[in-house]
C-alpha positions in Angstrom: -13.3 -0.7 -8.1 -9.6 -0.2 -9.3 -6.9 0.9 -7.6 -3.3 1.3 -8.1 -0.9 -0.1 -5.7 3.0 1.1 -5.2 5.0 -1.2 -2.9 8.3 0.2 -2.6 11.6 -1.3 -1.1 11.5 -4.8 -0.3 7.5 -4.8 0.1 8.1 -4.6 -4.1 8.2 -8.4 -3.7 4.8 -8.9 -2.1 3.0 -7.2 -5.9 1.0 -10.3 -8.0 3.1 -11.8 -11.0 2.9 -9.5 -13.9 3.2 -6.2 -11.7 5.5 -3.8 -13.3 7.4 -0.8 -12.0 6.9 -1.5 -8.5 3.0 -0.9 -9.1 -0.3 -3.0 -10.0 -4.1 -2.3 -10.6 -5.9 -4.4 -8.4 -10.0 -5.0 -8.5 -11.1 -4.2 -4.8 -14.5 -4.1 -3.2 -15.8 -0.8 -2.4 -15.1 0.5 0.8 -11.7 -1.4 1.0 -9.0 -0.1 3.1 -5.5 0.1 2.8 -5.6 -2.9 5.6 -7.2 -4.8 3.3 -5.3 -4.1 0.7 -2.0 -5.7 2.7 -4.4 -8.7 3.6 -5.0 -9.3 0.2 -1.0 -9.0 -1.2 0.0 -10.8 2.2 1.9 -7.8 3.3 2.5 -7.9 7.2 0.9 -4.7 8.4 4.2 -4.2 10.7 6.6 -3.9 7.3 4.4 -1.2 6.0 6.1 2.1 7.9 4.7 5.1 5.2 1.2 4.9 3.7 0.4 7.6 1.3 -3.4 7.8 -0.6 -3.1 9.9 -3.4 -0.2 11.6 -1.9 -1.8 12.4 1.5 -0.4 10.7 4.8 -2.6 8.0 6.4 -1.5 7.8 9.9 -1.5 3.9 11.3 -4.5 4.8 13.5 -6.8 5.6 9.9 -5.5 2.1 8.1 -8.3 -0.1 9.2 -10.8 3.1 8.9 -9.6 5.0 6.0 -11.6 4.1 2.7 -9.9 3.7 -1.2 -12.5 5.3 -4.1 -12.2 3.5 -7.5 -8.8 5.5 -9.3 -6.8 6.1 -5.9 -3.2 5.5 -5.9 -2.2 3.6 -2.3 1.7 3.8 -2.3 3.2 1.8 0.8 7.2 1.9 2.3 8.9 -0.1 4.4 10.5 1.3 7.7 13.9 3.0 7.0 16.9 3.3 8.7 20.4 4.2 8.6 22.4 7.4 7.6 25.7 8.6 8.9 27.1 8.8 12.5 
């Protein structure tokens, strides 16, 4: 199955060569999570704060669980921090 995958932030640098705008199609195997998804790019599960599927919120307890169909759109952020005192 295909699915598109949005690193943003500094996770950008973790996307396979030829990735553009942030983003890449990669060929999973069904029933993939978005764990294996940052196994497969090498992503340290600790850098990935926000994990949207198709928009919706997958809290860190669903990562492991939560299954990708062929077409979704995993988008992952880094934590972030800062903002004025």
């Amino acid at each position: 199955m295909k699915v598109t995958v949005k690193l943003y932030a500094l996770l950008g640098g973790y996307l396979p060569d030829g990735a553009t705008d942030n983003q890449a199609v990669l060929e999973l195997a069904e029933g993939a999570t978005p764990r294996d998804v940052m196994a497969k790019l090498n992503v340290p599960p600790e850098s990935c704060h926000l994990i949207l599927i198709n928009g919706h919120f997958v809290p860190p307890s669903e990562r492991e669980s939560r299954r990708l169909d062929d077409g979704d759109v995993l988008a992952m952020w880094p934590p972030v921090a800062g903002g004025a005192d």
